[in-house]
N, C-alpha and C positions, 0 to 999 in steps of 0.2 A: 504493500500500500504506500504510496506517495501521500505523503503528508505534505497540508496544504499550511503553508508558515512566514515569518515574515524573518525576523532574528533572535525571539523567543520562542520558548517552545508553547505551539500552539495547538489547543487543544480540538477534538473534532469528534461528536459523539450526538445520542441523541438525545429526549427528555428535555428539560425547560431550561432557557435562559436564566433563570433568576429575577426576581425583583429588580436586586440591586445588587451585583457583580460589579464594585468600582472599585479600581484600583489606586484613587484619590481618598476612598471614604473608610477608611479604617478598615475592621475586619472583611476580608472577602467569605461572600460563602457558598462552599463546592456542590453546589444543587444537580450540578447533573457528573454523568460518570465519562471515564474517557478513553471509549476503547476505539484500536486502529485500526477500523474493518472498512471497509470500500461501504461506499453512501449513492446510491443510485440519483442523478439530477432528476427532477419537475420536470414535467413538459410545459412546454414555450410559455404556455396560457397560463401557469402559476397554479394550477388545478379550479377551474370555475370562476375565475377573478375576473373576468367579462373582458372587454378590450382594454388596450393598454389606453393611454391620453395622448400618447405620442404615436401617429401612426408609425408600422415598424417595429417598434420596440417590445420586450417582452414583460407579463408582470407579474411581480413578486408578491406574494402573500402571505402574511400571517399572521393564523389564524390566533396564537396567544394571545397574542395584542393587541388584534382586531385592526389590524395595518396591509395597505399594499400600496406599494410604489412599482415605477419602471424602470428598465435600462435597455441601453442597447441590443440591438440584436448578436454580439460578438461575447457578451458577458454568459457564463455557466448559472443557469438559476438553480440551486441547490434544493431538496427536499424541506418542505416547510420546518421539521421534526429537526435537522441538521442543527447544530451547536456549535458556532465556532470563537473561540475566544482563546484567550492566554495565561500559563502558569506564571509563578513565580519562579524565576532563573536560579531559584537557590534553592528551589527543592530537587533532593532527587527523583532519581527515576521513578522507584515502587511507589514515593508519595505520590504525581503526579498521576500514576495508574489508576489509585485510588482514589481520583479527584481532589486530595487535598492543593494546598495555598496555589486555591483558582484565584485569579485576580481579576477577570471581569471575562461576558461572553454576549453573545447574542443566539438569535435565531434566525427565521425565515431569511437565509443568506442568501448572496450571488456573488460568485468571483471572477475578478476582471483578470486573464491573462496569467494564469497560473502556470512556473516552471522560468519565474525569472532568473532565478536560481537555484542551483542542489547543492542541498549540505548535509551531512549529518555532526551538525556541533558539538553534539552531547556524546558522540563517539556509541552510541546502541548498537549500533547495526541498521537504523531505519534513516531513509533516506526523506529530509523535510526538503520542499519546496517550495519557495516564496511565489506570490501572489502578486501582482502591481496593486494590484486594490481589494476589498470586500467590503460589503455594507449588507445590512439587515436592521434588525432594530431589537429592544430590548425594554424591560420596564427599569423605573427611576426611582421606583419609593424609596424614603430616606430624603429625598430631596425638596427643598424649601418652595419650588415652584419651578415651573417652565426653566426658567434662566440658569437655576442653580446645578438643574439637571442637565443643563445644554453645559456648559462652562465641566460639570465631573465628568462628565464623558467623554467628551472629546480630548481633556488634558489627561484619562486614562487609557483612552486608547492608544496614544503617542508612546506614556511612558509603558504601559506594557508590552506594544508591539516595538519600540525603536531605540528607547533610551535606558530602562531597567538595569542598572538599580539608581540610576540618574534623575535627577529632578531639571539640576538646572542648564541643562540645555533644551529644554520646552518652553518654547515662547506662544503664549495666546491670550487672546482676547482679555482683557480687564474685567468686561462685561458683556453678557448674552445679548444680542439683539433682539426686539420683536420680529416676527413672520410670520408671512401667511403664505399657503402653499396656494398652488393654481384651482382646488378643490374648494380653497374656503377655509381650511383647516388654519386656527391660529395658535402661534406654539415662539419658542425660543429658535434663536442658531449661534450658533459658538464654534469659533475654528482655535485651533491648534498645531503647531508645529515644532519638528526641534530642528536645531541645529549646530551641527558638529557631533554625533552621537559620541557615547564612548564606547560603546559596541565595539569590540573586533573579528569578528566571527566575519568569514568572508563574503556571506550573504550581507552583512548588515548595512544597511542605508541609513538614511533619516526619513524621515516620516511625517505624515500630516493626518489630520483628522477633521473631521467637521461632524455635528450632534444638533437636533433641530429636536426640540423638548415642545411635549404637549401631551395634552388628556385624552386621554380615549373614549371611545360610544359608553363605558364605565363608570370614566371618571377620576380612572387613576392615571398615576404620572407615565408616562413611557418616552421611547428616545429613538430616534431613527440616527444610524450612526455610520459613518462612511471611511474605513482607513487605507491609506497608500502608502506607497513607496515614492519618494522625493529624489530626485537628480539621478535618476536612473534612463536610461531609453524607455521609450512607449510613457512615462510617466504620465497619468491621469490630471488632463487638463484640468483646471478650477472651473473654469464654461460648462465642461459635462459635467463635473460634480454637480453646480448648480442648476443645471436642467435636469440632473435627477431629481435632489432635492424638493425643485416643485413639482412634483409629480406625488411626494407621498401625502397621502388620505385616508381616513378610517375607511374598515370595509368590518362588515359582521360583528356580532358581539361578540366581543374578547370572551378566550374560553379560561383568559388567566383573570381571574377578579381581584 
């Protein structure tokens, strides 16, 4: 199995996102398990998610969170159930098997251009392969509102896929902006970046993240969350990022309350 990774080791399994898997907010907690078995992709349509907003484009759905957005037609949309998220770079092996120090994840993924790199860092025997991008979304409880949730996510996405055990090469936003997506949807967005990682693993880049915080048909917090790889070839423009971005919208009642 080619493990799909960025310069942490990156988790990939099924069952729930979490709540609140932040790698900003104190304890992380290991809600789903992390085994490395092959994960069949969604077809195009997202399973039932009606047309995309974009002609062309494929859409993402999930159902946890009562969320679905779009992407391109060149992006792998992954099984709703799919979990992809990141350890802590200082556990070992068997802990990470056993889901412990998760530092944050998501669900309903899609990934952009997988196999930018091959590495096996951690010396296993299993071979990780970085991604230019993934995005999906994730719930936020714990967090003070829209903004607080947009500004932890994205500055945990950075330090667990780019900078870990680093803080201060991640530069972002001061403060969440208001947004509203093409749907209507009004919610937060907070970007993130580092720079100069201290990463040396030969995969390792710097990174970027961007996190658009809002409520669900629910009512609870959730986060649609978007990370890359920075200064690399193919690098994910900011223009697509943002023409994803507004594309996401509630769909169904969340089956996570």
């Amino acid at each position: 199995m080619v493990v799909v990774g960025v310069t942490s080791s990156l988790l990939l399994g099924g069952g729930k996102a979490g709540r609140d898997d932040n790698a900003d907010g104190g304890k992380a907690k290991a809600s789903a398990s992390a085994p490395r078995s092959a994960t069949a992709s969604a077809p195009a349509s997202g399973g039932g998610a009606g047309k995309p907003t974009v002609p062309g484009w494929k859409v993402v759905v999930n159902p946890e969170f009562g969320t679905a957005f779009d992407v391109p037609p060149d992006w792998d949309v992954e099984s709703p159930s799919l979990v992809i998220g990141f350890h802590d770079n200082k556990a070992d092996y068997n802990d990470r098997e056993n889901g412990g120090k998760f530092l944050i994840a998501m669900s309903g993924t899609v990934i952009y251009r997988d196999g930018l790199c091959l590495s096996d860092s951690d010396r296993d025997g299993r071979v990780e392969s970085t991604a230019v991008a993934v995005a999906g979304s994730k719930g936020a409880e714990g967090a003070e509102g829209t903004g607080d949730a947009a500004l932890r996510q994205a500055r945990a996405w950075v330090y667990a896929g780019y900078t870990q055990p680093d803080r201060k090469s991640i530069v972002s936003d001061r403060a969440a902006k208001p947004y509203t997506t093409r749907s209507g949807l009004k919610g937060s967005v907070a970007w993130a970046r580092s720079d100069n990682t201290p990463q040396k693993d030969k995969c390792a880049t710097d990174g970027k993240a961007v996190a658009f915080g809002f409520r669900n048909s629910a009512g609870g917090l959730a986060a649609w969350c978007l990370f890359g790889a920075t200064r690399v070839k193919g690098e994910l423009p900011d223009s697509t990022i943002r023409k994803i971005l507004g594309t996401v919208r509630l769909h169904g009642k969340p089956t996570e309350s």
